[in-house]
mmCIF file of the N, C-alpha and C atoms, coordinates in Angstrom:
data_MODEL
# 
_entry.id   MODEL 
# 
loop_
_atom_site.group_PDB 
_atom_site.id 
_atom_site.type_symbol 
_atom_site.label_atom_id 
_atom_site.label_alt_id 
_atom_site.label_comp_id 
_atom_site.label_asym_id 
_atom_site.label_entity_id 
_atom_site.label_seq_id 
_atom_site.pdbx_PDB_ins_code 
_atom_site.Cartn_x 
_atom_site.Cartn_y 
_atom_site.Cartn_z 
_atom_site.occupancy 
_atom_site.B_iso_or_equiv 
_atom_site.pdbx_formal_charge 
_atom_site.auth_seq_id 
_atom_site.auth_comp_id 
_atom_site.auth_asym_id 
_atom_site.auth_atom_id 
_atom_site.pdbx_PDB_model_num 
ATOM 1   N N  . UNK A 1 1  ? -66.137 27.106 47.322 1.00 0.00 ? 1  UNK A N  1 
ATOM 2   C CA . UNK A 1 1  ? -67.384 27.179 48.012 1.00 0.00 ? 1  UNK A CA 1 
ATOM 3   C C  . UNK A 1 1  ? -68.278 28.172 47.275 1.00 0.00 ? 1  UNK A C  1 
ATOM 4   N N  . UNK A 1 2  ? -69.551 27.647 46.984 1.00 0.00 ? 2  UNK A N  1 
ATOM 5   C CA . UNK A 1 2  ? -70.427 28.262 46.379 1.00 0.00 ? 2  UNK A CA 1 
ATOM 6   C C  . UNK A 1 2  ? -71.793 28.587 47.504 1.00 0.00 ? 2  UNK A C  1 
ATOM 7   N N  . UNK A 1 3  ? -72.022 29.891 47.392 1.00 0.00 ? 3  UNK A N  1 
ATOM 8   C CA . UNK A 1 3  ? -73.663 30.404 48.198 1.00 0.00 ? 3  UNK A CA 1 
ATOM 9   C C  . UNK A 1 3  ? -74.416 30.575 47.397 1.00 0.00 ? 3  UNK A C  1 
ATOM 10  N N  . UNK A 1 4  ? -75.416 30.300 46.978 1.00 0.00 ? 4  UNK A N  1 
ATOM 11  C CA . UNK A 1 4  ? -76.484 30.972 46.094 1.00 0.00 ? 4  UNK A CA 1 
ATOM 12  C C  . UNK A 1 4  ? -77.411 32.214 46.746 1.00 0.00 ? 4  UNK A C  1 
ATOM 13  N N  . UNK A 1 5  ? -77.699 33.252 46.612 1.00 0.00 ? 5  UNK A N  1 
ATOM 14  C CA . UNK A 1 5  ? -78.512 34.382 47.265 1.00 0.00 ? 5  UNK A CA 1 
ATOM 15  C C  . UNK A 1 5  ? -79.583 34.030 46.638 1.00 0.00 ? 5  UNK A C  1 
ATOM 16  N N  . UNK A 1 6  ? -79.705 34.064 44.969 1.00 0.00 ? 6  UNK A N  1 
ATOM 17  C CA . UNK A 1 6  ? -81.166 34.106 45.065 1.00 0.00 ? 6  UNK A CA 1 
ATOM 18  C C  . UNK A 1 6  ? -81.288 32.936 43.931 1.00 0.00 ? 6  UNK A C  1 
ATOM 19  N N  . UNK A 1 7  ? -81.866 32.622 43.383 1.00 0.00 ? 7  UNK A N  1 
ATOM 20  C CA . UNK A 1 7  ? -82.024 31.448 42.146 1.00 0.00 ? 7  UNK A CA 1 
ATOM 21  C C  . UNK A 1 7  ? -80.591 31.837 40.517 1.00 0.00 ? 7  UNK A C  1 
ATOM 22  N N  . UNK A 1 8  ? -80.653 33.054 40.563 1.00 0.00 ? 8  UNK A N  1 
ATOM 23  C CA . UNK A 1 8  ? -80.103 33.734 39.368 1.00 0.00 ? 8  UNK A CA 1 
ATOM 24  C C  . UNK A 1 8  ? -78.495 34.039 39.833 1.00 0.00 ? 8  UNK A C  1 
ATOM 25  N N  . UNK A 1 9  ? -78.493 34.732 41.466 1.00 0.00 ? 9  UNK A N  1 
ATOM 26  C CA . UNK A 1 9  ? -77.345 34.974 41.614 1.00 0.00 ? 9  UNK A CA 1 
ATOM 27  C C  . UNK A 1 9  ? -76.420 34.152 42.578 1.00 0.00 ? 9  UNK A C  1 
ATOM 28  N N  . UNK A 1 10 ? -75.114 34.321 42.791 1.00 0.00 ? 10 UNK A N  1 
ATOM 29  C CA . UNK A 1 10 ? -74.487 33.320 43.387 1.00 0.00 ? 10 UNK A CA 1 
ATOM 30  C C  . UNK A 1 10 ? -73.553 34.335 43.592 1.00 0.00 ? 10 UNK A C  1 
ATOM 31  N N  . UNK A 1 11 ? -72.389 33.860 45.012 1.00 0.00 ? 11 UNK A N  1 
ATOM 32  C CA . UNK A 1 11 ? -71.328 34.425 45.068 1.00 0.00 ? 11 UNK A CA 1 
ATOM 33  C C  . UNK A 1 11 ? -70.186 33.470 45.278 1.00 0.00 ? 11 UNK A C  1 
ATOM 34  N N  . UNK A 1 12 ? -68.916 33.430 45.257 1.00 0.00 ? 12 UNK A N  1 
ATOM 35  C CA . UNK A 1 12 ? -67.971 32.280 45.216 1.00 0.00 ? 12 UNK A CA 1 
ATOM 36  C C  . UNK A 1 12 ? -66.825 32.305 45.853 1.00 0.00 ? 12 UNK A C  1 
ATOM 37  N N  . UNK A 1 13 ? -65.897 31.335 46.413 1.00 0.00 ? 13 UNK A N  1 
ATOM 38  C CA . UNK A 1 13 ? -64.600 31.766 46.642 1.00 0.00 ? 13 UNK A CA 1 
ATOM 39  C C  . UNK A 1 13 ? -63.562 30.981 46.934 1.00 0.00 ? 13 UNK A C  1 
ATOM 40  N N  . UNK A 1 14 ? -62.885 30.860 47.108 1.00 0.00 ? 14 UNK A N  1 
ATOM 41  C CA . UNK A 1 14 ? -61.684 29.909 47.154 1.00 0.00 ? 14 UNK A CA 1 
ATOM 42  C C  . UNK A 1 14 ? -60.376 29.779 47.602 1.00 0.00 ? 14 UNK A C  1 
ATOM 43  N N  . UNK A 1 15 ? -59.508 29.011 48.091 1.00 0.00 ? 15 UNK A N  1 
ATOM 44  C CA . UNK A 1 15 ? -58.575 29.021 48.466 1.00 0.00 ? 15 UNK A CA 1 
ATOM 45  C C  . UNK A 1 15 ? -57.061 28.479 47.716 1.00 0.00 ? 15 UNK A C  1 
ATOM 46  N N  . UNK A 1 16 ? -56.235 28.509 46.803 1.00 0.00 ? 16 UNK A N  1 
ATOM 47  C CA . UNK A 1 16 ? -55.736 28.173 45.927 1.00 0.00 ? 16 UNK A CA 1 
ATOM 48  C C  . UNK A 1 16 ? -53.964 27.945 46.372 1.00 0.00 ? 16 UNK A C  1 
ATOM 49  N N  . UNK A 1 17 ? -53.113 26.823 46.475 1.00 0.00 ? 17 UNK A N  1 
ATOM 50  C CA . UNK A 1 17 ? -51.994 26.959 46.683 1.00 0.00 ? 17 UNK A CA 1 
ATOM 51  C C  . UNK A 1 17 ? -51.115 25.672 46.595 1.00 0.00 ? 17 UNK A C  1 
ATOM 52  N N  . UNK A 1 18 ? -49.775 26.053 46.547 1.00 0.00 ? 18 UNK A N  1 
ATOM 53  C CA . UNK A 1 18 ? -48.889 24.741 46.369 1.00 0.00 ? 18 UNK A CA 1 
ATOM 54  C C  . UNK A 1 18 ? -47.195 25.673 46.843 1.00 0.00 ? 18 UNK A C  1 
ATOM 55  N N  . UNK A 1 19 ? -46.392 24.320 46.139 1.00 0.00 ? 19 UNK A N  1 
ATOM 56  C CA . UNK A 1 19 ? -45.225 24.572 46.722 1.00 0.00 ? 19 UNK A CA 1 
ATOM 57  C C  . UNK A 1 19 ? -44.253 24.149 45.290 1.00 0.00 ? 19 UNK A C  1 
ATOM 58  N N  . UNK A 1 20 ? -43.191 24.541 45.388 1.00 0.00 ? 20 UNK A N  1 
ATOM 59  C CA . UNK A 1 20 ? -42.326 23.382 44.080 1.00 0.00 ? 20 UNK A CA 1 
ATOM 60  C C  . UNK A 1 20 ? -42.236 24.246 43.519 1.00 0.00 ? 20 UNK A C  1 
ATOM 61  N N  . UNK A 1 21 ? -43.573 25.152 42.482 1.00 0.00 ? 21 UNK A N  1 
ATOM 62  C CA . UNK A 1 21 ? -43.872 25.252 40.708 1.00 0.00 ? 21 UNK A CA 1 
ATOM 63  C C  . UNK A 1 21 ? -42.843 26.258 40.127 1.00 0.00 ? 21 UNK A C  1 
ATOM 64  N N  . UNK A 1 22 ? -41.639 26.679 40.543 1.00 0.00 ? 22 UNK A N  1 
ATOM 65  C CA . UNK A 1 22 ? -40.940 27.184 40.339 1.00 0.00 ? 22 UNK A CA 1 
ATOM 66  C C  . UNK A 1 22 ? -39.406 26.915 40.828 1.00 0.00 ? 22 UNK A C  1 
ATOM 67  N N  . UNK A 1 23 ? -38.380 26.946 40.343 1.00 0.00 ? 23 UNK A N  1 
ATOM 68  C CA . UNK A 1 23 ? -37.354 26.289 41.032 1.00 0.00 ? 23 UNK A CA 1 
ATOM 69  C C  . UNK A 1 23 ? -35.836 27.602 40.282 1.00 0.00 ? 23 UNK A C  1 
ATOM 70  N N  . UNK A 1 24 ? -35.213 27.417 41.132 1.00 0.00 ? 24 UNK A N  1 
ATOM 71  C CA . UNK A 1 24 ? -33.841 28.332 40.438 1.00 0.00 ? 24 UNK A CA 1 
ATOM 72  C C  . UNK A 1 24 ? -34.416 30.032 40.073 1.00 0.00 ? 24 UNK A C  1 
ATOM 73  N N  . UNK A 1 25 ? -35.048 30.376 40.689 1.00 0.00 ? 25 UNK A N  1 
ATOM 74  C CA . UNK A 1 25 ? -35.397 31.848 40.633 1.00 0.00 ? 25 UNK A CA 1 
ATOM 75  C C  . UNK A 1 25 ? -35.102 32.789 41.528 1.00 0.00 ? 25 UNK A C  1 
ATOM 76  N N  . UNK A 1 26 ? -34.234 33.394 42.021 1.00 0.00 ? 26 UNK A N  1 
ATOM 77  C CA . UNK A 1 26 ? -34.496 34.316 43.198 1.00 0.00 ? 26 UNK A CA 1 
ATOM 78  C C  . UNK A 1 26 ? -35.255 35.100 43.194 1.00 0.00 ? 26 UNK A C  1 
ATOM 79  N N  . UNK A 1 27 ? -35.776 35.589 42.255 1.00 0.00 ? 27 UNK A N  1 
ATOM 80  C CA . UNK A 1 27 ? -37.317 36.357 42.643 1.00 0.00 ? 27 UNK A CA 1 
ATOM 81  C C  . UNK A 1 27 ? -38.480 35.665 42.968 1.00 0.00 ? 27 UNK A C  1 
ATOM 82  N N  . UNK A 1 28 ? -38.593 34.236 43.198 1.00 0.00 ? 28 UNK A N  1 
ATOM 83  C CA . UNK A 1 28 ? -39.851 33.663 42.957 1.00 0.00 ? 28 UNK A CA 1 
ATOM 84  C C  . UNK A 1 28 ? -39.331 32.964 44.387 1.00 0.00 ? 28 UNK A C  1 
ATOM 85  N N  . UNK A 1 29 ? -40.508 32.771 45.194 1.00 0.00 ? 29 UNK A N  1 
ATOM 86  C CA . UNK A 1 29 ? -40.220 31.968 46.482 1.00 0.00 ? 29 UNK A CA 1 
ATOM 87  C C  . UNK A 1 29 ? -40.969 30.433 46.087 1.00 0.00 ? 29 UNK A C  1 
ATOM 88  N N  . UNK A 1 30 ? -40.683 29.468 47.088 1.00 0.00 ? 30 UNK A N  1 
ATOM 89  C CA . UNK A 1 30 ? -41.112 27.978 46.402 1.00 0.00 ? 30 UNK A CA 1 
ATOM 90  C C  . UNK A 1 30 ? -42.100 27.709 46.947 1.00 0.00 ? 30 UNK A C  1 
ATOM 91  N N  . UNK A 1 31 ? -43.483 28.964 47.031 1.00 0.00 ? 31 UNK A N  1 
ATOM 92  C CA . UNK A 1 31 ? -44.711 28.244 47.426 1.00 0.00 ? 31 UNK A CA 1 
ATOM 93  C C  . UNK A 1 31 ? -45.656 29.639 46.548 1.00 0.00 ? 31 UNK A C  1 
ATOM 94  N N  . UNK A 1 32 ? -47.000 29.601 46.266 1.00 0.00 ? 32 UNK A N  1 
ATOM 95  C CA . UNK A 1 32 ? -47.477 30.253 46.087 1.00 0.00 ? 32 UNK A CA 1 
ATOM 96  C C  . UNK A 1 32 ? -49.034 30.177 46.742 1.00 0.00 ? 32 UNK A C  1 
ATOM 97  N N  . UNK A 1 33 ? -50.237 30.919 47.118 1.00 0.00 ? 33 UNK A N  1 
ATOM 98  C CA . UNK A 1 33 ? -51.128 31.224 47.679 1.00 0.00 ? 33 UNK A CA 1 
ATOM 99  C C  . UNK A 1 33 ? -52.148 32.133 46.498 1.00 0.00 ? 33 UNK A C  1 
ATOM 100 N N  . UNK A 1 34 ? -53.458 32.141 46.797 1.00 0.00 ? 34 UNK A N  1 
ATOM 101 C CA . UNK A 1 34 ? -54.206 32.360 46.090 1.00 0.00 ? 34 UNK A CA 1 
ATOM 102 C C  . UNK A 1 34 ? -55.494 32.454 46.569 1.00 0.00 ? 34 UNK A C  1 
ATOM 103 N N  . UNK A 1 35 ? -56.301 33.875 46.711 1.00 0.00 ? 35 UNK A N  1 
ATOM 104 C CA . UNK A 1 35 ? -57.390 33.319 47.347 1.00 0.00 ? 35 UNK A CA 1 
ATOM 105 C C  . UNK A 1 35 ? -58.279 34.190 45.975 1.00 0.00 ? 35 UNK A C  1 
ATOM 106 N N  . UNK A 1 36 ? -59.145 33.592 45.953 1.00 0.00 ? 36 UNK A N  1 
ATOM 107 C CA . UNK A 1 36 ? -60.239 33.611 44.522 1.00 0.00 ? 36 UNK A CA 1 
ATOM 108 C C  . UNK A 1 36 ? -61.575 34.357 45.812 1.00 0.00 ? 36 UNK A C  1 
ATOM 109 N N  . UNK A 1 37 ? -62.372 35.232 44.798 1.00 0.00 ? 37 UNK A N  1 
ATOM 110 C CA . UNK A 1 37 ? -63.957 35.282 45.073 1.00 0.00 ? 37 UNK A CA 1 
ATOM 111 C C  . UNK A 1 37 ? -64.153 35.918 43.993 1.00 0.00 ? 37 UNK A C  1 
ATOM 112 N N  . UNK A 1 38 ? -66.048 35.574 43.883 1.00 0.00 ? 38 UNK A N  1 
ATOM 113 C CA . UNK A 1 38 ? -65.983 36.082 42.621 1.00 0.00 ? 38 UNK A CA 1 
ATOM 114 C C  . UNK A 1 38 ? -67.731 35.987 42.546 1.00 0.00 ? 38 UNK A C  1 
ATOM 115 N N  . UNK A 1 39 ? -68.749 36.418 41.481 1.00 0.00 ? 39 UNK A N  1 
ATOM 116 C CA . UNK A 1 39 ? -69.799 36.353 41.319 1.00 0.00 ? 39 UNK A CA 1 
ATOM 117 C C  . UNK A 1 39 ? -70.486 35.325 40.270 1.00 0.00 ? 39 UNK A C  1 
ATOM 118 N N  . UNK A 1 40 ? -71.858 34.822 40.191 1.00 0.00 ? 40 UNK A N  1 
ATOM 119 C CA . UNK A 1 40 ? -72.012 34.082 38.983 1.00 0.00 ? 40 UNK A CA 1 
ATOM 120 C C  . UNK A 1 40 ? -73.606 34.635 39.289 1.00 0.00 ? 40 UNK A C  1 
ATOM 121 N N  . UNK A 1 41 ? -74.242 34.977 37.645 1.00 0.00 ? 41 UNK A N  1 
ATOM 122 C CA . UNK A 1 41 ? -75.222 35.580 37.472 1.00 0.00 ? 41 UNK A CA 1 
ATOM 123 C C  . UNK A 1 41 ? -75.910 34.888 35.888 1.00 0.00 ? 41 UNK A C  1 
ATOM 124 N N  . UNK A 1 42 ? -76.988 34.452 36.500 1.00 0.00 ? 42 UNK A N  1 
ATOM 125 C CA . UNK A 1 42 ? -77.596 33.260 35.548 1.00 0.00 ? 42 UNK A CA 1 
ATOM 126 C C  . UNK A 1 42 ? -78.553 34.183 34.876 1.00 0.00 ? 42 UNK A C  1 
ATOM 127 N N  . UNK A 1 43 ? -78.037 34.515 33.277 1.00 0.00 ? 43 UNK A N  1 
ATOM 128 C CA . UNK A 1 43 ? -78.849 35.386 32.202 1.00 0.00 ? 43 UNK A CA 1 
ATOM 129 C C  . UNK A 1 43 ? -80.157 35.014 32.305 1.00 0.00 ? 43 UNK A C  1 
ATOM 130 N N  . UNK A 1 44 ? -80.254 34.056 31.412 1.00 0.00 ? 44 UNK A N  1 
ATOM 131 C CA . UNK A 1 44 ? -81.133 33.141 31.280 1.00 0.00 ? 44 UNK A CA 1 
ATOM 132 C C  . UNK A 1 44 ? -81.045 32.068 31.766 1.00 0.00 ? 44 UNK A C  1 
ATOM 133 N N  . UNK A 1 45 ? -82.081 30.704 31.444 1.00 0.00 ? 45 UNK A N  1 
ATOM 134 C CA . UNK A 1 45 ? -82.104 29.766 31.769 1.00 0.00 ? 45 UNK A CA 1 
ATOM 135 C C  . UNK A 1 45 ? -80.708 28.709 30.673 1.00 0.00 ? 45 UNK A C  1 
ATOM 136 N N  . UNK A 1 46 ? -80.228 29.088 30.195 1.00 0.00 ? 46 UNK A N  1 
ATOM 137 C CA . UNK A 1 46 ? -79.086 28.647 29.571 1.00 0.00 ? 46 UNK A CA 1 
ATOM 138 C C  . UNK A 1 46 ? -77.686 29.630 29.574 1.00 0.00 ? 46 UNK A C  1 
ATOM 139 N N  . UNK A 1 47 ? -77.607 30.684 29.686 1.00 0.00 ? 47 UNK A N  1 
ATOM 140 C CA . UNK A 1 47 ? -76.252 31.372 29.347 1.00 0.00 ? 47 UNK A CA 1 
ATOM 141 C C  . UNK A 1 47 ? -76.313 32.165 30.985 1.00 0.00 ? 47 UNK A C  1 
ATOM 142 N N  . UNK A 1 48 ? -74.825 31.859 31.078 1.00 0.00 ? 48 UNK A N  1 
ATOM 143 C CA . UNK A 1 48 ? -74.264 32.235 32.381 1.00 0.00 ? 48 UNK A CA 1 
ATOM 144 C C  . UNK A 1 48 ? -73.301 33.250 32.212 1.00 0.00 ? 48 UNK A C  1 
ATOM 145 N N  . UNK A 1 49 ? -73.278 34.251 33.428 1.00 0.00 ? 49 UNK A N  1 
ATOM 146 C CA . UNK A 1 49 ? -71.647 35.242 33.386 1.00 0.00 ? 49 UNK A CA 1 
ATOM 147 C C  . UNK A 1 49 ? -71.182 34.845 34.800 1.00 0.00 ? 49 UNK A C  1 
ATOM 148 N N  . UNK A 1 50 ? -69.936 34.841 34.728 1.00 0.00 ? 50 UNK A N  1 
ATOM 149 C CA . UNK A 1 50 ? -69.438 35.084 35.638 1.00 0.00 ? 50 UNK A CA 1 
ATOM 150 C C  . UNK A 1 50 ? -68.262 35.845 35.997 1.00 0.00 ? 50 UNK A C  1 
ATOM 151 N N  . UNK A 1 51 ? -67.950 36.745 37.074 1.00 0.00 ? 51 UNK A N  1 
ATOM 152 C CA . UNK A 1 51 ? -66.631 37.628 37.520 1.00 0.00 ? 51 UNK A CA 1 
ATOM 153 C C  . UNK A 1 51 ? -65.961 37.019 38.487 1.00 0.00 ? 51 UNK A C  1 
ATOM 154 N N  . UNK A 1 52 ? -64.423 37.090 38.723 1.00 0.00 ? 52 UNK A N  1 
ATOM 155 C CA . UNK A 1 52 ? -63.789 36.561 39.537 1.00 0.00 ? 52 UNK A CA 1 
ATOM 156 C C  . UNK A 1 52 ? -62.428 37.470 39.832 1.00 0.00 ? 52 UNK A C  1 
ATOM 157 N N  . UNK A 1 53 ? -62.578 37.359 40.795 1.00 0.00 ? 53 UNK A N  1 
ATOM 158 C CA . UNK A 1 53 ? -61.418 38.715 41.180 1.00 0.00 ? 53 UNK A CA 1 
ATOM 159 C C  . UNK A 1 53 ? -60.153 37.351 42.302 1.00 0.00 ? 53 UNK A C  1 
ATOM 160 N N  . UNK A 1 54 ? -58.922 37.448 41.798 1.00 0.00 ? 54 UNK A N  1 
ATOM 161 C CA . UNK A 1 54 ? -57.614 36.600 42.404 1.00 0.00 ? 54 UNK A CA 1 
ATOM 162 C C  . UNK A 1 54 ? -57.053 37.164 42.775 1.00 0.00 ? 54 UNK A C  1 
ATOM 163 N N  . UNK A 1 55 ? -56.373 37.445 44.227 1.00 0.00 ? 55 UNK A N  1 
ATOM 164 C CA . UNK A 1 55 ? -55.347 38.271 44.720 1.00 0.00 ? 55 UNK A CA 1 
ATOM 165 C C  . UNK A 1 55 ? -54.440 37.064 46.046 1.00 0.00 ? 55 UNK A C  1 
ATOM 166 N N  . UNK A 1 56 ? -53.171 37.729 45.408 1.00 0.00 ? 56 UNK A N  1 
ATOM 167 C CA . UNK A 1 56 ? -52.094 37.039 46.222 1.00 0.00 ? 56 UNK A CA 1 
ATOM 168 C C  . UNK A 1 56 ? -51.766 37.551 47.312 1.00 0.00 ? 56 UNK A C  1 
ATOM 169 N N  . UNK A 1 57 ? -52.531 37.215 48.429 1.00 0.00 ? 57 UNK A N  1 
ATOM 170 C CA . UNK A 1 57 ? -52.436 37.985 50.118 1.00 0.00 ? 57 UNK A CA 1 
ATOM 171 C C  . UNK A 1 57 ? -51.018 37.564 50.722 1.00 0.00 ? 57 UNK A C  1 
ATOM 172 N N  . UNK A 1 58 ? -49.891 36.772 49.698 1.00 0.00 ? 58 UNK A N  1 
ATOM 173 C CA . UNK A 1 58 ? -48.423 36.360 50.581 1.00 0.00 ? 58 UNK A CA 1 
ATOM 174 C C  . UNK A 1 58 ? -47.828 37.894 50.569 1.00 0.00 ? 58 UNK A C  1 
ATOM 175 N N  . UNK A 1 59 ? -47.255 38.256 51.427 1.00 0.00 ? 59 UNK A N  1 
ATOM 176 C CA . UNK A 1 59 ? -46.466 39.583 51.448 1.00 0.00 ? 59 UNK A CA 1 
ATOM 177 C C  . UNK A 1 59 ? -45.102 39.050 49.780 1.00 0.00 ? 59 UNK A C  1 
ATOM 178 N N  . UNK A 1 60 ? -44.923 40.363 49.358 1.00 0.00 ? 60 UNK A N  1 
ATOM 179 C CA . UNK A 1 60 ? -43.040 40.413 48.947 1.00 0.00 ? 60 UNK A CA 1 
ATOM 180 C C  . UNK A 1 60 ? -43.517 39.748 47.390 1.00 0.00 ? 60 UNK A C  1 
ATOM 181 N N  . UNK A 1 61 ? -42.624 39.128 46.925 1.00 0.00 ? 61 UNK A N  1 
ATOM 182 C CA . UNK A 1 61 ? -42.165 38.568 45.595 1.00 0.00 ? 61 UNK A CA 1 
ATOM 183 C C  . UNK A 1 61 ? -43.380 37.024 45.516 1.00 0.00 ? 61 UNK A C  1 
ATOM 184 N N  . UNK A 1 62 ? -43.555 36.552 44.476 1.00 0.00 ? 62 UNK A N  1 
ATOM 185 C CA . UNK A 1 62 ? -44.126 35.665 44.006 1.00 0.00 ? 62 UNK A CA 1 
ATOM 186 C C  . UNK A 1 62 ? -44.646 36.023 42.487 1.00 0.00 ? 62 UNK A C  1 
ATOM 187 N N  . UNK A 1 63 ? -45.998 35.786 42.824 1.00 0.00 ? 63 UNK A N  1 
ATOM 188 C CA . UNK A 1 63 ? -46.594 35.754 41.491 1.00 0.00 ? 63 UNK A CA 1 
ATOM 189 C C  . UNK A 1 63 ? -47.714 36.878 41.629 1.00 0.00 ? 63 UNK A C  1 
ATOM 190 N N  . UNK A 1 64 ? -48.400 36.883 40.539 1.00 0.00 ? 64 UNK A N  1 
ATOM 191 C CA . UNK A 1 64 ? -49.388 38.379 40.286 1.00 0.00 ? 64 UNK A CA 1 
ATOM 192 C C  . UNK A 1 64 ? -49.855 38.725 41.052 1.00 0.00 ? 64 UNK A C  1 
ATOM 193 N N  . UNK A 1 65 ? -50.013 39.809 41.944 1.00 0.00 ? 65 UNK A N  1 
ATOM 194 C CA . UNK A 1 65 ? -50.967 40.426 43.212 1.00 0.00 ? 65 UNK A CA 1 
ATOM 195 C C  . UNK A 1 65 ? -51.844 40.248 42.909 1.00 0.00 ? 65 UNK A C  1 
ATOM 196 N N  . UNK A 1 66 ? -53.179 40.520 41.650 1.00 0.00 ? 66 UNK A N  1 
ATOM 197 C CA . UNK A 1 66 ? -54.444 40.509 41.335 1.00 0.00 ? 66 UNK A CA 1 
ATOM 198 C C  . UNK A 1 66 ? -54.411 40.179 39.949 1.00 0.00 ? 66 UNK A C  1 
ATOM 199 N N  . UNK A 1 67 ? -55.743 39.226 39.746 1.00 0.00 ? 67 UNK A N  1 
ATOM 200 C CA . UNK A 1 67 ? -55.897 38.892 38.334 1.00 0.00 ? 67 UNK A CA 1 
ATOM 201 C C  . UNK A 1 67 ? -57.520 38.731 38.155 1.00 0.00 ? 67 UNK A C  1 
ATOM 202 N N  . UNK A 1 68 ? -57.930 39.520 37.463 1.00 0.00 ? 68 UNK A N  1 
ATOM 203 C CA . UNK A 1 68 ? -59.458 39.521 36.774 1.00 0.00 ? 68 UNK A CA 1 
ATOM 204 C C  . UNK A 1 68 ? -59.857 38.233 35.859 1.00 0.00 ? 68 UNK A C  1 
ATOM 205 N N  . UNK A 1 69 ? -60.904 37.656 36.312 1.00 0.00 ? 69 UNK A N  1 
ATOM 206 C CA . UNK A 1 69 ? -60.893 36.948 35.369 1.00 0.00 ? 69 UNK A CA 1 
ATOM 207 C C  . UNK A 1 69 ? -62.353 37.120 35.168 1.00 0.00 ? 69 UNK A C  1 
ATOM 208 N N  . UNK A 1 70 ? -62.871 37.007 34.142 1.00 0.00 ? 70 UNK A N  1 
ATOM 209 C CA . UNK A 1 70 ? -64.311 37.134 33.336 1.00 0.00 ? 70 UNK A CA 1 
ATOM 210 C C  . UNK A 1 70 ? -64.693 35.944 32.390 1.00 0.00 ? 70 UNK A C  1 
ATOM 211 N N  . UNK A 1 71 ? -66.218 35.348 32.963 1.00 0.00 ? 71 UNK A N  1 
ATOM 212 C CA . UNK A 1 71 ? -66.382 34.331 31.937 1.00 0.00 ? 71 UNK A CA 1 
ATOM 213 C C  . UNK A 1 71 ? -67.591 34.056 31.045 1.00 0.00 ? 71 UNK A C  1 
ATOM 214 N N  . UNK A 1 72 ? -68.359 33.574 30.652 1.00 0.00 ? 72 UNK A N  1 
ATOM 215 C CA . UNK A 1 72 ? -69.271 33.518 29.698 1.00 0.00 ? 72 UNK A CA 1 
ATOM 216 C C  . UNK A 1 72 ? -69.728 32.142 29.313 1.00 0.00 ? 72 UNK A C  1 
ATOM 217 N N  . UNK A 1 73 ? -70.673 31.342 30.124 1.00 0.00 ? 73 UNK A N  1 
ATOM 218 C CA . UNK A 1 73 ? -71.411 29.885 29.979 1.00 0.00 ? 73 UNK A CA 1 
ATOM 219 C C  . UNK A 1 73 ? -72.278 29.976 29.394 1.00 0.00 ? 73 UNK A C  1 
ATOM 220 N N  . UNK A 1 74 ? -72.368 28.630 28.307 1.00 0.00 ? 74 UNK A N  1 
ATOM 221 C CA . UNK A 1 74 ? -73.732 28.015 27.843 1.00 0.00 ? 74 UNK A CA 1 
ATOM 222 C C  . UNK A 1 74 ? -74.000 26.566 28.317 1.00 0.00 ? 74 UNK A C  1 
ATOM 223 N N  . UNK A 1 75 ? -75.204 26.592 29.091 1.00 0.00 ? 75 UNK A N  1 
ATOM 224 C CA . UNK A 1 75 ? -75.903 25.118 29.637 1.00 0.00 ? 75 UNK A CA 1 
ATOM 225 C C  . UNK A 1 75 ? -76.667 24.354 28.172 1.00 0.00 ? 75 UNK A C  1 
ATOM 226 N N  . UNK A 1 76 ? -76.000 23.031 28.285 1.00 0.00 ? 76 UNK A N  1 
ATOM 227 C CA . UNK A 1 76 ? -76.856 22.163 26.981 1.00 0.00 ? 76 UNK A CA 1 
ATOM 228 C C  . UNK A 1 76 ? -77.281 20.940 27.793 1.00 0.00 ? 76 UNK A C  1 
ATOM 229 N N  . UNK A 1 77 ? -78.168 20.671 27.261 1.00 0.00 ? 77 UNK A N  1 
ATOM 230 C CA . UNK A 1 77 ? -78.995 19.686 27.599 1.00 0.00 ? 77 UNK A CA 1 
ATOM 231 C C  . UNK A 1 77 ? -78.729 18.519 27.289 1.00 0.00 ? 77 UNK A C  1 
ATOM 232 N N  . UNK A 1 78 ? -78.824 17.447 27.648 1.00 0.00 ? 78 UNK A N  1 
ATOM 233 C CA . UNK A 1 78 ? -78.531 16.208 27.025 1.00 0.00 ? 78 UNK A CA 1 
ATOM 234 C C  . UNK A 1 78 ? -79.669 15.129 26.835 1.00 0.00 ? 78 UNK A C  1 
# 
């Protein structure tokens, strides 16, 4: 789900999950969760940034508590 605040800025977020993707691990349980938010900030009229912050709200063992992610768009025209 995307909001736009103003023409340039945006805020984002998401809900991310499954079951299976791991099998024969006792440290790893057989589901994982994921909730994403994050920002998008339009430079210009062609080059985009965006920040995204991932954190795993399941209590105990799984996969990464938090993961940064940072990105960098170019819009082309066709």
């Amino acid at each position: 789900m995307e909001l736009a605040v103003t023409s340039n800025f945006s805020l984002f977020g998401g809900l991310f999950g499954g079951n299976g993707t791991i099998t024969s691990i006792t440290a790893h349980p057989d589901y994982f969760i994921y909730l994403d938010t994050g920002v998008k900030y339009k430079i210009t009229s062609r080059l985009i940034v965006e920040g995204m912050l991932r954190e795993n709200p399941a209590p105990g063992k799984g996969s990464t508590d938090v993961t940064f992610h940072l990105g960098l768009g170019c819009v082309f025209d066709r």
